[in-house]
N, C-alpha and C positions, 0 to 999 in steps of 0.2 A: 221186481218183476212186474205189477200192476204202474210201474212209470213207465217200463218199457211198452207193454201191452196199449199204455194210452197214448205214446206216442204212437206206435204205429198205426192205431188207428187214425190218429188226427191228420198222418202224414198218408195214408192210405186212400183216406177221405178224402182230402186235397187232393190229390193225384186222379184220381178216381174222377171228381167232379169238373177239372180240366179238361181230361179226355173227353168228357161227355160236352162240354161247352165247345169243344173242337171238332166233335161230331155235326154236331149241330150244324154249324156254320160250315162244314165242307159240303152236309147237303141243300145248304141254300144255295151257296153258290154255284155250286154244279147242275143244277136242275135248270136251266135255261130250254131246254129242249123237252117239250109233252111231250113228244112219241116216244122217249125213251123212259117207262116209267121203272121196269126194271132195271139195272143194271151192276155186274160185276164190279163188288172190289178190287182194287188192285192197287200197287205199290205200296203206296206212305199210308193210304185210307185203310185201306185190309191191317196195315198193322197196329192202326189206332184202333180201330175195333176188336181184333184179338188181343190188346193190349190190356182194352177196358175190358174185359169179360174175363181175362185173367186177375187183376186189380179186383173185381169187382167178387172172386170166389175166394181170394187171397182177404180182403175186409170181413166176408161173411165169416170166415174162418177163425181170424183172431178175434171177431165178435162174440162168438161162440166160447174159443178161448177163456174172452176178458171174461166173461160171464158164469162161469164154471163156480160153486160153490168153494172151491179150492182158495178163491181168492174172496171170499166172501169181507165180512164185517170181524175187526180185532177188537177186543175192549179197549185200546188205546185211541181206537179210530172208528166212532160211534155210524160215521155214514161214507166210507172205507173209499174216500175219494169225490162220492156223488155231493154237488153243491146243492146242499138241500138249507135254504134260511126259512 
């Protein structure tokens, strides 16, 4: 369970930090024109942003999750995952 829990984090995280790197870069490029400082999402941008804000409560989630005493520290396994040298 705690291999699943850290994969999907790692895979959540990934996914998560794409969207925001493809954020980015769609309002650079778009932004050519000052007088439009506002303006509407739409198509493919609207669903990269509701994409990432879903990503982003779905990470919070299994973070919370991984973190849960439940999965705490086994006497087999002194720091139950954490790379601690």
């Amino acid at each position: 369970m705690e291999l699943a829990l850290s994969i999907a984090l790692i895979s959540l995280g990934t996914a998560l930090t794409l969207l925001v790197v493809l954020q980015g870069r769609n309002a650079g490029l778009q932004s050519n024109d000052a007088s439009s400082i506002y303006k509407t999402k739409r198509g493919l941008e609207k669903t990269i942003f509701q994409l990432t804000i879903v990503l982003g409560v779905l990470f919070l989630i299994v973070a919370l999750v991984a973190s849960l005493p439940i999965f705490g520290t086994s006497p087999a396994t002194p720091a139950a995952g954490l790379w601690l040298w």
